[in-house]
Structure formats: structure tokens, C-alpha cells
C-alpha positions as CSV (number, residue, x, y, z in Angstrom):
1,X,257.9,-15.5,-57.2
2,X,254.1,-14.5,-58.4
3,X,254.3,-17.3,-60.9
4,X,255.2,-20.4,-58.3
5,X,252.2,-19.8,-55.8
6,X,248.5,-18.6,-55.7
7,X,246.8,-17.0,-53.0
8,X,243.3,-17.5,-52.9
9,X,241.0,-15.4,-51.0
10,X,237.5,-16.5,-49.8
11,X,234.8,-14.1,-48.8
12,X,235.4,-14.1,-45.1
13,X,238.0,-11.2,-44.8
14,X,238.7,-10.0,-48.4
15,X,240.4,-6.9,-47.1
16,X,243.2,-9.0,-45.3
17,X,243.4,-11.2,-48.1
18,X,244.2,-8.0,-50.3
19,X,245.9,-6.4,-48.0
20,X,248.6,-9.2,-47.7
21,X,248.4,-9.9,-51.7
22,X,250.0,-6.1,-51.7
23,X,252.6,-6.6,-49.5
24,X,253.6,-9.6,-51.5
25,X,253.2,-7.2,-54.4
26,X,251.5,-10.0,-56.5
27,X,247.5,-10.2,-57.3
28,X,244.7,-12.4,-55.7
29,X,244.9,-15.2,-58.1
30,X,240.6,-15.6,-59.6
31,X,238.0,-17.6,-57.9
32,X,234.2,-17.5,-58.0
33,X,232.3,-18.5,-55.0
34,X,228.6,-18.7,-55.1
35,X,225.4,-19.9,-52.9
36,X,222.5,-21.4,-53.9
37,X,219.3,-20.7,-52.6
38,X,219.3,-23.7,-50.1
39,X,222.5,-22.1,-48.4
40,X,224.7,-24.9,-50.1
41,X,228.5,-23.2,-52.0
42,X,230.4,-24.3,-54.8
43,X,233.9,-22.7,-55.3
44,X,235.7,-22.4,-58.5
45,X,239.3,-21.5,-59.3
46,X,239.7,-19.5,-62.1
47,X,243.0,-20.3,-63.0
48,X,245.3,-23.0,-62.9
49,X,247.5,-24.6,-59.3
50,X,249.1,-28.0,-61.0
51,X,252.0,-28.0,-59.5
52,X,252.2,-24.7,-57.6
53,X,252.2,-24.1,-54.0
54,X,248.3,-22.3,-53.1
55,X,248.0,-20.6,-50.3
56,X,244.0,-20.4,-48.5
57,X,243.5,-16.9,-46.8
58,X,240.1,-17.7,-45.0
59,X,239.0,-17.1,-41.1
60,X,236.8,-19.0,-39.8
61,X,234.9,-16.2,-38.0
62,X,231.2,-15.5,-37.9
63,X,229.3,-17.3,-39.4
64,X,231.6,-19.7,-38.4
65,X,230.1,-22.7,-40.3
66,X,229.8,-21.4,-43.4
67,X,233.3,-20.0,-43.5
68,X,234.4,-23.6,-42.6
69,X,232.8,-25.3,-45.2
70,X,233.8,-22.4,-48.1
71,X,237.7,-23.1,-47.0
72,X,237.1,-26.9,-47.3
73,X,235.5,-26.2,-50.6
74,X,238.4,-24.5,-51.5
75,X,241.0,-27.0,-50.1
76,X,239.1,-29.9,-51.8
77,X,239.0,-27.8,-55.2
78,X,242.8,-27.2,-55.3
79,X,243.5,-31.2,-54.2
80,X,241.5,-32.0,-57.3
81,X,243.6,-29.6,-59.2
82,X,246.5,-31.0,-58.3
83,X,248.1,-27.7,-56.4
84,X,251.6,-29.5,-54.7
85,X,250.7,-28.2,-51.8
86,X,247.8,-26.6,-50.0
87,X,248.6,-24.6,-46.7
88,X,245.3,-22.9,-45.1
89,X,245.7,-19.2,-43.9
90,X,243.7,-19.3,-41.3
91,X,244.1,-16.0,-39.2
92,X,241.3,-17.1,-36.8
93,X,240.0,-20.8,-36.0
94,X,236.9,-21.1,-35.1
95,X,236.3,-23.9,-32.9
96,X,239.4,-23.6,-30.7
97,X,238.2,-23.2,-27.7
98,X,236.2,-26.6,-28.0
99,X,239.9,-28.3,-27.1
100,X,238.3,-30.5,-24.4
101,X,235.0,-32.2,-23.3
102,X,232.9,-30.9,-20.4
103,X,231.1,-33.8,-20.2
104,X,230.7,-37.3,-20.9
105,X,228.4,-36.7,-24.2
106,X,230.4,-33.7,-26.1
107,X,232.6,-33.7,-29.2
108,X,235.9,-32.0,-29.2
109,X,235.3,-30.0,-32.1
110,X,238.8,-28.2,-32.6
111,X,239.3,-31.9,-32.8
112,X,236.8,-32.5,-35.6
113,X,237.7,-29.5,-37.6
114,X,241.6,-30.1,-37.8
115,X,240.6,-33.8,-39.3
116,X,237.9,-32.2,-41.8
117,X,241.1,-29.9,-43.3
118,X,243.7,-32.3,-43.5
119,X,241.0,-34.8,-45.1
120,X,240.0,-32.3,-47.6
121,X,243.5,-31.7,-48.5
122,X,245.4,-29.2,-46.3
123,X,249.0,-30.1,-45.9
124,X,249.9,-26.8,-43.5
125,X,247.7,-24.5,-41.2
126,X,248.8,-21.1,-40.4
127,X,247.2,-19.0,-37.5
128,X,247.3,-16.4,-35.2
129,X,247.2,-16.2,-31.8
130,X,245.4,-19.9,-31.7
131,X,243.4,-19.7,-28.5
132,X,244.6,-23.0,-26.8
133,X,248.4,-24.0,-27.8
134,X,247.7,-27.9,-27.6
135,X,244.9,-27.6,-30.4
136,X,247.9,-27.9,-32.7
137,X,248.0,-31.4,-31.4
138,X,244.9,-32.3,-33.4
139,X,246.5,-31.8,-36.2
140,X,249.6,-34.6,-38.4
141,X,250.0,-31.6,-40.5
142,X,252.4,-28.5,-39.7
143,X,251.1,-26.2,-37.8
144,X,252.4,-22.4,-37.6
145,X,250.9,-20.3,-35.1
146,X,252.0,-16.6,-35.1
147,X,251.2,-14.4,-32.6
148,X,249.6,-10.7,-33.0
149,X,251.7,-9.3,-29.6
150,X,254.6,-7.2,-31.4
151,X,252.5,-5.6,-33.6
152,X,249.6,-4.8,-30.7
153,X,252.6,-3.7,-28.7
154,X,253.7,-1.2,-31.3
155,X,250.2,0.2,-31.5
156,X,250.1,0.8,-28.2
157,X,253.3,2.5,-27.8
158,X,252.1,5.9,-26.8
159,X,250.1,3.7,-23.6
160,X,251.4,5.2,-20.5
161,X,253.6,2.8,-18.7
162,X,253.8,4.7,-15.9
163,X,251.4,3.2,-12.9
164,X,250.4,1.4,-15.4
165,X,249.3,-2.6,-15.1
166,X,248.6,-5.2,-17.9
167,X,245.8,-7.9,-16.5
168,X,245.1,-11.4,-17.4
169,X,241.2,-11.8,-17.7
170,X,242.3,-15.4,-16.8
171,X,244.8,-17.9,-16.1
172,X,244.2,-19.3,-19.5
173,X,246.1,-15.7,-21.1
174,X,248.5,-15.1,-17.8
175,X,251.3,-16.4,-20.9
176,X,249.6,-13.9,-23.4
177,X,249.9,-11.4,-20.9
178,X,253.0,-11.6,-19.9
179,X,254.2,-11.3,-23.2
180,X,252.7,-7.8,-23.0
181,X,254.3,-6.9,-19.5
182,X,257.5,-7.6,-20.6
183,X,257.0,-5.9,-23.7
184,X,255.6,-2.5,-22.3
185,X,257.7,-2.6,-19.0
186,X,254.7,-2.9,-17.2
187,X,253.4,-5.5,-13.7
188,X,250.7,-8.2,-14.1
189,X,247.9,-8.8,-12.7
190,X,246.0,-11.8,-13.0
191,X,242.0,-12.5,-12.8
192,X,240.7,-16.1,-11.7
193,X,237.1,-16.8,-13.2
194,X,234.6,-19.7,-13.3
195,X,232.7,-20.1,-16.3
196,X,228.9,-20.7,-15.5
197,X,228.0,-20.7,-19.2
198,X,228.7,-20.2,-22.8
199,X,228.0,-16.4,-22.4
200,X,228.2,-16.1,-18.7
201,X,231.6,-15.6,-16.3
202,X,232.1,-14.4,-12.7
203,X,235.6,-13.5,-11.1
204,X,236.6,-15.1,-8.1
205,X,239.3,-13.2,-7.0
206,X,242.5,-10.8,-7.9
207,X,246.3,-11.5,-8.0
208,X,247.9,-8.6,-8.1
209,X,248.3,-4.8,-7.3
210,X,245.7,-2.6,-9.4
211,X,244.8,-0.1,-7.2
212,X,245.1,4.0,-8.2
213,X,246.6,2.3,-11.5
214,X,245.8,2.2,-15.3
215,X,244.9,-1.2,-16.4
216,X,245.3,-2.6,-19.7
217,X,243.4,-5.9,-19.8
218,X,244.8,-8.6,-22.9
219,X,242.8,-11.2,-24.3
220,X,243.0,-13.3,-27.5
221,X,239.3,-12.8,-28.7
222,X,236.3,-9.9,-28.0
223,X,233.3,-11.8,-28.7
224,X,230.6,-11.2,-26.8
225,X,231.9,-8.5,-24.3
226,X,230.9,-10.7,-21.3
227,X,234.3,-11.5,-20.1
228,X,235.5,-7.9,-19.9
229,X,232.6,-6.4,-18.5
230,X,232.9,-8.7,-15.7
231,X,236.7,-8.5,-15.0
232,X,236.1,-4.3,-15.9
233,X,233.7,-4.5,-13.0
234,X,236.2,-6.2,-10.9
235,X,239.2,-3.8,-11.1
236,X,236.8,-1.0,-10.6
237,X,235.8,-2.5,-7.3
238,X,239.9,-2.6,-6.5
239,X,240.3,0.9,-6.9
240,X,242.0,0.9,-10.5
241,X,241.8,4.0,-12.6
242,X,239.0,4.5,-14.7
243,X,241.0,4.2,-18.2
244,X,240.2,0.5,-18.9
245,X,241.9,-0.1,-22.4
246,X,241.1,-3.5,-23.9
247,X,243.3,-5.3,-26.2
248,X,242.7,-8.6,-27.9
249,X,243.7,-10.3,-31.3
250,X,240.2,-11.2,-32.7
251,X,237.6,-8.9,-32.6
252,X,234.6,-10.8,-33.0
253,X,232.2,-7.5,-31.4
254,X,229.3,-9.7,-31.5
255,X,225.9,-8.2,-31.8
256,X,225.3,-6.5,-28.0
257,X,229.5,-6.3,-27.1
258,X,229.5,-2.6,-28.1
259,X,226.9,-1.5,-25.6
260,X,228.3,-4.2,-23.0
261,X,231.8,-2.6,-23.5
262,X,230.3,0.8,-23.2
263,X,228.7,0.6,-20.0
264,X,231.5,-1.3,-18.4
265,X,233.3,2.0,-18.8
266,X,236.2,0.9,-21.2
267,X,237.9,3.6,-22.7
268,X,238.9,1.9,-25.7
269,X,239.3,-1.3,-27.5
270,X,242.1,-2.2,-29.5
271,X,242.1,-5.2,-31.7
272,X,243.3,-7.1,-35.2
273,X,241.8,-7.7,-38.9
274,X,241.9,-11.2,-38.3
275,X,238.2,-11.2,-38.4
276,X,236.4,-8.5,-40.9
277,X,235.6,-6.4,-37.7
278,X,232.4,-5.1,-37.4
279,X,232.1,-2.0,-35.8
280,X,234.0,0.1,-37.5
281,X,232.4,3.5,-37.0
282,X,232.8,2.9,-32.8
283,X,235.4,5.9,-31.7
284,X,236.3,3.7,-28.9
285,X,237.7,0.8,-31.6
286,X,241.4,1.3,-33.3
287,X,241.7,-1.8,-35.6
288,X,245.3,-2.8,-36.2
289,X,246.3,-4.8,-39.5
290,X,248.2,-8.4,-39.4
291,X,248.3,-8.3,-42.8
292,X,252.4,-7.4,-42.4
293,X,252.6,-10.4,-40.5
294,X,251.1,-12.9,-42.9
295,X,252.9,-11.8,-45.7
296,X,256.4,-11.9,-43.9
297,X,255.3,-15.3,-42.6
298,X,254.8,-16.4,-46.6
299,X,257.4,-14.8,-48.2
300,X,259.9,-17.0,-45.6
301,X,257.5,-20.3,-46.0
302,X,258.5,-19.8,-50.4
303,X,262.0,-18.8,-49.4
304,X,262.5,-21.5,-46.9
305,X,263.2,-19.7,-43.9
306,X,262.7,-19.7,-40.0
307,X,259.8,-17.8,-38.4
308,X,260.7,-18.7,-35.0
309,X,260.7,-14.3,-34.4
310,X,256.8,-14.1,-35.4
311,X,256.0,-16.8,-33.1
């Protein structure tokens, strides 16, 4: 199988990009990536893709742009190389919460980034847990996004169910959150917010039953904290328990979410590898890896088979 696909890592999560290359049981294939003084990249493959299907392992996390750019690089290197196909494994996409315009005079740059890959050469985009479901529109290319749930549901199988409450930080992740109700037995709750800035939210008002209970509160990404500090300080006001536990797909932990986390009292945060995470010596942080996930998902792209149960 080794010798009919390459799988390429680039420098934005090496560690999932090995990780998955050992559950394949087959190596990285070689690549150099350098920057030049000026900040500008080249990419080079080491070894040859004519004819071979290549496979892109590359977040676009922090910094987003220049993770963009070095998996366009790549793309545009293996179209020049004449790989048969190119699919980009993209375990977080940056940009797709820019889905829509908020004014007259803004770009929709999920918009913009799904026409950069596709024009430098990417044929199929896989990703997890995409943040809004109708980005894949953007794209005339296949796109496969798998969701993180199961295997954040099977980390948190020792979570008490028992007055226990899974809560929607939003309406935007009530069908996130669900998933995890139904999965852990569990009610919903649901918080409504208005977003007064980029880095700014405030809760307008509860759905649901929290009080005396333990909340788990579900979100696809953890960036800067802002969000769950606000909705921790909500359910606090309700009367729910003290042990807040957090769970989200993509923990960004920008600089400052830590200490935000902290003094919103939550208990602990429970995220993926999609992103290289951070804050790894935080007690409160249990990292849990996709990289099972990706490499099932590949193994059935080269065999030809449905992934309709990782969806």
C-alpha cells in the first residue's frame, strides 16, 4: 500500500502527522521546508509523486497564514510533480468561521481560502469538526468532514452522567451538542449569546435545567477562553455545580486562555491534536489524539470505502 501514496507532513503539527504515518504503519515520505529571512517558504519533495495519490497533513492553526501558504506550497509543488491526486489533510481550517459577511465591505474568507486550494491543486479536503457545515459549499472539490465526538466521548467515559448536563455555549453547536447528550445519556442545555466583538461575547439568556448539576460545556474550538469564561460565569449564576469540564475539538489555548480558563473556575479542559496544543504542562488539559481517526479515514479513501460512521 506504502508504495501507491505519500503522506507528506508540513511543520504545523508534525506529531499528528507521525502519529497517523504509524497507524498506517508506513513512513513520512521526505520534504524540506525552509524560510528565508524575509518570512517568504519554499517547499521541496524529496522524493518522487508521478502518478501516486499524496496526501497533505497540514492545520491551518496559529500562525494561521503562514501555515496556509506552506500547504499551498505544498499542493502547488506535488501539481507540478504530477501526484494523480492531491487531497489536503487538513484537521483544522482556519478561516472557517469567516463563512459570511457582517457588513457591506468584508470578504468571506473561508470563501477565499477554499478557491486558493483548489487553484493550487487540491482535488479533496479532509477535516474535522469544520466549524460551519455550509463552508463545504465553497468548495467544487470533495469535501470530507469527520467529526472528533466518538473519540471525545470515549475519553470522557468515566464523566459522571448522573445529574449531569452537557451545554451548548451557543445555538451555532446545539447539533454538536447534542451529539454528546445522546452519546453520554445526558440533558442539554443551551446558551444564547451576542457577539460584540472578535474577542468579546455576552449571554443573553439559558434554555435549560442546570441547577445543583454538573455541566459539561462542548464547543468545536478553545481559542481565546472568552466564550467559556462567559457562559462559565453564567451557569454559575444558575446554581450549577462547580465542576465545569470543557470539551472542544481544537485547542487553540491562545496566549491569556489558560489564566481566563482558570479563573472562570473550570475544572478541566479536554481537547484534540488537531492543533499542536500548547499548553501541555497545564494539569487542568487532557489532550486526546485524532490521529486513529485520520488514518482509518485514509486507509478507506485508498481502499475505496464509505466513511459515512466517522462523520
Amino acid at each position: 500500500m506504502a508504495g501507491t501514496f505519500a503522506l507528506f507532513a508540513g511543520t504545523a503539527n508534525a506529531a499528528l502527522a507521525a502519529a497517523v504515518a504509524r497507524d498506517l504503519a508506513v513512513g513520512l515520505s521526505d520534504c524540506a521546508v525552509e524560510r528565508f529571512p524575509d518570512g517568504e517558504l519554499t517547499v521541496r519533495l524529496l522524493e518522487p509523486v508521478r502518478g501516486k495519490e499524496v496526501f497533505l497533513l497540514q492545520p491551518t492553526g496559529p500562525p494561521v497564514n503562514d501555515h496556509l501558504i506552506e500547504l499551498l506550497a505544498f499542493a502547488d509543488a506535488c501539481r507540478r510533480a504530477a501526484a494523480a491526486r492531491i487531497t489536503a489533510v487538513v484537521p483544522y481550517f482556519g478561516y472557517a468561521r469567516a463563512d459570511r459577511r457582517g457588513g457591506r465591505r468584508e470578504p468571506i474568507t473561508a470563501s477565499l481560502v477554499a478557491d486558493l486550494l483548489q487553484a493550487a491543486g487540491v482535488q479533496h479536503v479532509v477535516t474535522v469538526d469544520l466549524h460551519t457545515p455550509q463552508a463545504e459549499g465553497f468548495f467544487h472539490c470533495p469535501v470530507d468532514s469527520l467529526t472528533a465526538v466518538s473519540t471525545l466521548c470515549a475519553a470522557l467515559r468515566d464523566w459522571p452522567a448522573r445529574d449531569a448536563v452537557v451545554v451548548a455555549p451557543d445555538a451555532g453547536r446545539v447539533p454538536m451538542a447534542t451529539r454528546y447528550a445522546q452519546r453520554l445519556g445526558t440533558d442539554l442545555a443551551v446558551l444564547h449569546k451576542r457577539r460584540l466583538s472578535g474577542t468579546e461575547t455576552v449571554v443573553t439568556h439559558l434554555v435549560g435545567d442546570v441547577r445543583d448539576r454538573r455541566c459539561l460545556l462542548v464547543d468545536d474550538i478553545v481559542a481565546t477562553g472568552g466564550t467559556i469564561a462567559t457562559s462559565a460565569a453564567t451557569l454559575r449564576e444558575a446554581r450549577a455545580r462547580p465542576e465545569l469540564v470543557v470539551v472542544a475539538t481544537h485547542g487553540l489555548l491562545l496566549p491569556g486562555a489558560r489564566d481566563r480558563l482558570g479563573r472562570a473556575g473550570v475544572q478541566e479542559v479536554v481537547v484534540t491534536d488537531t492543533v499542536a496544543v500548547p499548553e501541555r504542562d497545564w494539569p487542568a488539559l487532557r489532550v486526546v489524539s485524532v490521529a486513529p481517526l485520520l488514518a482509518a479515514a485514509l486507509r478507506r479513501f485508498l481502499a475505496d470505502e464509505s466513511l459515512s460512521d466517522l462523520y
